[in-house]
N, C-alpha and C positions, 0 to 999 in steps of 0.2 A: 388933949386928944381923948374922946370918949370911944369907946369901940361897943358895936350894940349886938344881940346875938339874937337870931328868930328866923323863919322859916319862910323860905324865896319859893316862889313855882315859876317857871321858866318853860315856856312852851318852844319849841326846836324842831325843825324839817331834818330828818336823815334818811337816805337810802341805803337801804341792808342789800347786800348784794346775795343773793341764792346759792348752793352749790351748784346746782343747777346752772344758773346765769352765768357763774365763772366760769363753768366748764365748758359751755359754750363759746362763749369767747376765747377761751385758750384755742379749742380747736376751728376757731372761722380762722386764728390767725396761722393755723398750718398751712404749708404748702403739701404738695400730690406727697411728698417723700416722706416728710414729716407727720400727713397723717398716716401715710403706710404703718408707718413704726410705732406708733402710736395704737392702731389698731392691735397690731401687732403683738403689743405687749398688754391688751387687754383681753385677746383671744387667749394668752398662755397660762391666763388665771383666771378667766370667767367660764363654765362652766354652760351656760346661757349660750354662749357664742357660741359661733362657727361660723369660716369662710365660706362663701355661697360659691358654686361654682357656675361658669357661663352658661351651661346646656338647661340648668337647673334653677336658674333665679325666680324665685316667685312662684313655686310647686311649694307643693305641700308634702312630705315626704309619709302624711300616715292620711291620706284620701279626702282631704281640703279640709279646711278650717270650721270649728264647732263654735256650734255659738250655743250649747247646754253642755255645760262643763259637768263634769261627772270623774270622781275621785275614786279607785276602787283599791280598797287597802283589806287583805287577809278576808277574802269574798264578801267581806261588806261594802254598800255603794253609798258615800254621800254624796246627796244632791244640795242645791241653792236652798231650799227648806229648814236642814237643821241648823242649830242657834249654838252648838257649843263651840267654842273658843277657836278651837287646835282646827275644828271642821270649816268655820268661819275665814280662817287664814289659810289656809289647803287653797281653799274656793277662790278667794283672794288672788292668790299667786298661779292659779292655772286660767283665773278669766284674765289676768294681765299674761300670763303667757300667750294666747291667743290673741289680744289685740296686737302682739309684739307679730305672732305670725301672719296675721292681716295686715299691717302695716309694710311686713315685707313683700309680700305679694304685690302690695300696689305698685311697687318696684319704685320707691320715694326716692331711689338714688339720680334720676335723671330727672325728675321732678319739674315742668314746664318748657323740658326741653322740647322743642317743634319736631314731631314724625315726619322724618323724610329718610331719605337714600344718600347714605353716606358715601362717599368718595372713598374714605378710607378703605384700604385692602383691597381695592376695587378691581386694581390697575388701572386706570384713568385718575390719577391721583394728580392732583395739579400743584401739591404741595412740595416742595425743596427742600427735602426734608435735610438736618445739617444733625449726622451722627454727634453728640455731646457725650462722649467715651472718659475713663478714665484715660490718666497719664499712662506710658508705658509701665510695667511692670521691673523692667530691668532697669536698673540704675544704673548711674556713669560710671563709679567705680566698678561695678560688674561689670560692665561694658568694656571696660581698660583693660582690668583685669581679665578675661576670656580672654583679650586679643594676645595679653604676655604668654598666657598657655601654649600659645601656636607659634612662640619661635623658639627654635629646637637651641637656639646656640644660646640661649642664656643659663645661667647656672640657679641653684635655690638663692645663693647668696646673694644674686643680680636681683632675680624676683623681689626678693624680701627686701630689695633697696625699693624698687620701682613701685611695690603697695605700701611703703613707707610712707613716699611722695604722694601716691594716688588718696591714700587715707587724709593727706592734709589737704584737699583740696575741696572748694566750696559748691554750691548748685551750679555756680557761672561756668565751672571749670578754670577757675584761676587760683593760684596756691593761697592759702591764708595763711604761713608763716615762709620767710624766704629760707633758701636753703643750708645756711648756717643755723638758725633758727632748728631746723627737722634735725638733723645730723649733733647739736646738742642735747636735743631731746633721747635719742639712740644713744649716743655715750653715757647720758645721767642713769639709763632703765640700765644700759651693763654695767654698772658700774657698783649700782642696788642689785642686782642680782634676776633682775627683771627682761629676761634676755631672751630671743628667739634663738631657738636651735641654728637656725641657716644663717647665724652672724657667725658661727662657729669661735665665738668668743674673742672673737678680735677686731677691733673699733675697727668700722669703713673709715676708709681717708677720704678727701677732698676729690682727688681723680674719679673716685668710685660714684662718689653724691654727682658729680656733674655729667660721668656718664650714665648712670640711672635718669638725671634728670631729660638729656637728650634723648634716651629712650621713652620715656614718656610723652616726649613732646611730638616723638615721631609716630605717637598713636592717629588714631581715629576718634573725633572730631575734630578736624583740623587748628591750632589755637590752645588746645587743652595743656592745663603745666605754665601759663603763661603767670609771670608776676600783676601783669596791672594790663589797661587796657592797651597802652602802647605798645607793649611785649606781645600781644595777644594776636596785636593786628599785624606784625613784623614777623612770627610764627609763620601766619597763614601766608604771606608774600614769599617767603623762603621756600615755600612748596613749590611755588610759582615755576617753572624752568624759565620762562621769560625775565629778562632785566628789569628790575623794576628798584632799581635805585633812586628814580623821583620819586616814587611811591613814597617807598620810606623817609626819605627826607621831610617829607608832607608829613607822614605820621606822627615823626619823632617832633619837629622844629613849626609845626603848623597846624595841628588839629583843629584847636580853638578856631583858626580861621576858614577853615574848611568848613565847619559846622555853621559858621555863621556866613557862609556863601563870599566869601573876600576873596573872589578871586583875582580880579584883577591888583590887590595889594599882593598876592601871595605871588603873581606874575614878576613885578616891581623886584622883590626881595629877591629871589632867587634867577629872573633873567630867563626865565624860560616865556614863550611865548603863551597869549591865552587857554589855546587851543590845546596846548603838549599838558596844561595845568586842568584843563576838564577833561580830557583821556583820564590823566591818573583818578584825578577825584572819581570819575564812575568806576575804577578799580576797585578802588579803597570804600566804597560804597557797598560794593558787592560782598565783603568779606563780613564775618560773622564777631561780632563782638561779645556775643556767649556762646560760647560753641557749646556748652552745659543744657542748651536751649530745649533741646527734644526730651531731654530727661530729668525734667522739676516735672513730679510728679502730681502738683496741684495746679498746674498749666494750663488742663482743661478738661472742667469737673463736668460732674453728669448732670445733667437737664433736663428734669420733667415737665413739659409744657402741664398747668391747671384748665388752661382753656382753649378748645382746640376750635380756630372759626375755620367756614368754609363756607361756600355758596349753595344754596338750596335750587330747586328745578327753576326758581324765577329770579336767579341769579343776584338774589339777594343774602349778603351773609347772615350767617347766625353762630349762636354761639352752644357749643357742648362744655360742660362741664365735667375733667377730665375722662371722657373717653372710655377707651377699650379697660385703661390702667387705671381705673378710679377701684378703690377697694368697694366690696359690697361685703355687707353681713347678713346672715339669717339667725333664726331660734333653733338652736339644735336642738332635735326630738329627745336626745337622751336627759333633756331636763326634763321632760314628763313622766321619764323611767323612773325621775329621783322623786318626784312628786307622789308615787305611788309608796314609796316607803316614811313619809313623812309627818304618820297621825301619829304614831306613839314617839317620835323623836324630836323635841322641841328646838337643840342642837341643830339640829338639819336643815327645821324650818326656817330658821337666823339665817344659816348660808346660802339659804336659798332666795329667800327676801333680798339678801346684799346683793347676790349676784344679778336678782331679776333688774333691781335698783339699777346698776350700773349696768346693766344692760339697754335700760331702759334712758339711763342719762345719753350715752354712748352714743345709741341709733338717733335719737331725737336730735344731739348737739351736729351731728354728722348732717341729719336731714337738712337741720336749718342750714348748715354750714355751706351746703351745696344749692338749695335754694338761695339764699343771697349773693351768692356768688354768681348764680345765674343771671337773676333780675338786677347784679352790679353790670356784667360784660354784655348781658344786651342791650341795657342803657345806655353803654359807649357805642357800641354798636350802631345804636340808631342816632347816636350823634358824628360817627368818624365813618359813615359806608363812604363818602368819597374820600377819603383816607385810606381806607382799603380799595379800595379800586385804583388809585391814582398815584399815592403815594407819598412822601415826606411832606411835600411841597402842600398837599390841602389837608394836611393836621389840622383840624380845627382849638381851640381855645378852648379846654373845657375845666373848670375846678371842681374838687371835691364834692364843695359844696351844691355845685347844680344837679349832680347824679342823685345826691342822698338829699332832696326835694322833690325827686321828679320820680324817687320809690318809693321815698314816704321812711327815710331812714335817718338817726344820726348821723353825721358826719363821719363822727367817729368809726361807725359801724363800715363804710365807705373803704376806710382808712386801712381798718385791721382788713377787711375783705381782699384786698388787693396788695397787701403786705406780702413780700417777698414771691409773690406769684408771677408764673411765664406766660405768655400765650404765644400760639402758633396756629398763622396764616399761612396762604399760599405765599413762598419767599420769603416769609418772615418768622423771625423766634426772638421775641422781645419780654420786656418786664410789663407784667401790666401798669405801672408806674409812670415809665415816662410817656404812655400818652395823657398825662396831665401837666397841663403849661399854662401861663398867664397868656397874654397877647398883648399888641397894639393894633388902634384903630385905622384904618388906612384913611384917604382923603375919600372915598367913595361912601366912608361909615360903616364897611364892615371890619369885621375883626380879622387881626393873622397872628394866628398863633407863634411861640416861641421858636418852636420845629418848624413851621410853616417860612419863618424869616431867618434861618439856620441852614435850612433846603435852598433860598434864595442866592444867600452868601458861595455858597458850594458848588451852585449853578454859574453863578457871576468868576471864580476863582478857576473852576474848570474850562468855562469859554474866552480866558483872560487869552493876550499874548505874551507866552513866557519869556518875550526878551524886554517886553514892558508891564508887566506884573501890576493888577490895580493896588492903591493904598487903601487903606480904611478909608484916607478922608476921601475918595473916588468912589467905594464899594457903596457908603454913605449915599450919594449923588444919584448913583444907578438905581440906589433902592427906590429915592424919592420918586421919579420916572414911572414908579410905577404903585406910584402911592402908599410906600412904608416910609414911616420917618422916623429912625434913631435915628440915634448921637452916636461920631464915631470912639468913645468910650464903648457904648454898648457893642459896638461892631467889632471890637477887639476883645472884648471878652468871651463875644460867644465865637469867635474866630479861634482862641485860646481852647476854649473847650472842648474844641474839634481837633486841636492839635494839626492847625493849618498856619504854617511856616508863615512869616511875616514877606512883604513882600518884597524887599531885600534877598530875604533865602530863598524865595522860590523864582528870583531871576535867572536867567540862564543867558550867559554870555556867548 
């Protein structure tokens, strides 16, 4: 084996990505929240910045924009003329302050959005609007606990059993350890020396945990304190003042069959007639199987629409780019103050460089970020107006890839644009996501979108007869009729993903 030694050239395609370029894309892939914060924490240490305010957007706050920049330090004035260094870079950074306050004035935040007469705030507002708040502020055990405040006949010692309990309980409202389980835990803390004053040093017994635990259960969510779901459900039936001994027998010895619509087996076993066995089941239906329900505080998080559509005077939609709540920046004038101290301090003029920099990446990554956004959601726009007009049912077929041909964009670019963003219609607050579907073709040769044949299924299951329920292989059939043809595979997955009961379950005897 000889090995030889000498000098290869090697010619290689690589794309360097810019800071610049990064940073734009990190911020196309914000949503309205994400760039709030984002802002946010670049206003707290840019200098350069400031938030624009609404009355104010696009003024100039020192009598409109120059365009002969003129530096004046210790009553001497340089002009674009002199060639020294320190004067050179002054010049520099106050004619790139100026194009930053032109830039803002053109008000590049709404940038090709169509001039019209917005609906919003209008009162004539056609939109449904659906508050997206956080969870309640008060939690379950607060909630229990308040309620033990207000009864006069228990003691500290009762208390201090009953948040014992309430402390071991999960979001559901159901206990996470059983009640030998808690009451070992309490003997092991007294025993280490780990002790609440209101035990008064002397182990609860068994009587005490199970009337603490009645007490608990006789709270408010009804359910709460419960072991498992059986427990849970047989809580809330006990409140009942009605009999409801077939209930529970249903609960305890038939769930499983309940859920999966057997009633007439569950008639058989037990001898009651059909009719006494759908009474119970719509009982036992009505009752809450987390009573913890109202107080998971990530339940229902807050939602900023990024794009707000709405119908223009010729009742054609368009699209805004968020709105009222979109953040806007300006040049704060006090960077000019600092420019006026900055010929003899080299120091300064670094930090003032940086900051014009990133001021400068910031507003630019923002502009673009909000223009492609734009020229993404009217591009759907002019592919789904009967979508919007009409509804589920004429979703059109649209991929990625046809949007980001028809701007003149990567894919890709498509992709991060519409990542994690909402829009809101009249009636509607959705992801911008799922209006992108595949389709199939119908017999006629146009296309129906995924939603479009989803809306169909939906249509077909709410006009059914619920004592003869269609099957997939039927739902199939019905499509054909009207020229969509899956497979009843496919009809049961997207049936599945709607979380529409088979139709067995959603028979009604």
């Amino acid at each position: 084996m000889r090995l030889d030694t000498g000098l290869f050239q090697q010619q290689t395609q690589k794309q360097i990505l810019s800071p610049q370029m990064i940073q734009s894309m990190e911020i196309l892939v914000l949503n309205q929240q994400q760039l709030e914060e984002r802002i946010n924490d670049e206003l707290e240490s840019n200098v350069a910045l400031e938030r624009s305010e609404a009355d104010g957007a696009g003024e100039s706050t020192e009598g409109g924009s120059n365009t002969e920049i003129e530096i004046e330090t210790d009553g001497e004035i340089f002009d674009l003329d002199q060639t020294r260094p320190e004067v050179d870079e002054l010049v520099d950074l106050g004619e790139r302050y100026e194009q930053l306050r032109e830039l803002q004035q053109a008000d590049f935040w709404a940038e090709s959005t169509p001039a019209r007469k917005s609906s919003l705030g209008s009162g004539e507002d056609e939109f449904e609007w659906v508050d997206h708040v956080e969870g309640p502020s008060e939690t379950l055990a607060e909630h229990l606990i308040s309620q033990l405040r207000l009864k006069p006949i228990l003691s500290p010692r009762q208390i201090a059993l009953c948040e014992e309990i309430i402390f071991n309980l999960d979001e559901r409202g159901w206990r996470l350890h059983s009640l030998e389980e808690i009451a070992a835990g309490v003997a092991s803390g007294m025993e280490s020396g780990e002790t609440d004053p209101r035990w008064q040093e002397v182990t609860p017994s068994s009587a005490e945990w199970e009337d603490a635990l009645h007490m608990v259960q006789s709270l408010d969510p009804p359910g709460v304190g419960a072991e498992n779901l059986i427990d849970c459900l047989c809580l809330q039936l006990h409140r009942d003042a009605a009999d409801n001994q077939l209930e529970e027998l249903l609960v305890r010895w038939h769930l499983d069959d309940l859920a999966k619509n057997r009633l007439p087996q569950i008639a058989k076993t037990t001898g009651k007639t059909l009719e006494e066995i759908k009474l119970a089941a719509e009982v036992i239906r009505s009752l809450e199987p987390i009573p913890g329900r109202a107080f998971i505080q990530s339940a229902n998080p807050r939602i900023v629409p990024d794009i707000l559509i709405e119908r223009d005077a010729e009742g054609v939609f368009r699209a805004e780019v968020g709105g009222q709540s979109a953040p806007r920046l300006q040049i704060s004038p006090h960077y000019r103050e600092l420019l006026k101290g900055a010929k003899k301090d080299p120091e300064l003029r670094k930090y003032l460089r940086k900051h014009i920099e990133n001021a400068e990446w910031l507003m630019g990554a923002v502009q673009q970020r909000n223009s492609t956004l734009q020229r993404v959601a009217q591009e759907i726009l002019d592919r789904q107006q009967e979508f919007f007009s009409e509804g589920d049912r004429y979703l059109a077929p649209m991929r990625m890839q046809d949007v980001a041909d028809s701007i003149g964009v990567n894919v890709s670019t498509v992709s991060r644009a519409i990542s994690g963003k909402w829009f809101q219609s009249p009636g509607m607050l959705r992801e911008l996501r799922s209006l992108f579907s595949g389709g199939t073709v119908r017999d006629d040769g146009a296309e129906e979108s995924r939603g479009g044949v989803i809306a169909r299924i939906k249509e077909l299951v709410a006009g059914e007869d619920p004592k003869k329920p269609l099957s997939d292989a039927t739902i199939v059939k019905e499509l054909e009729k009207s020229g969509v043809r899956i497979s009843r595979r496919t009809v049961t997955k997207y049936r599945e993903a709607e979380d529409i009961p088979s139709s067995r379950e959603r028979r009604q005897y």
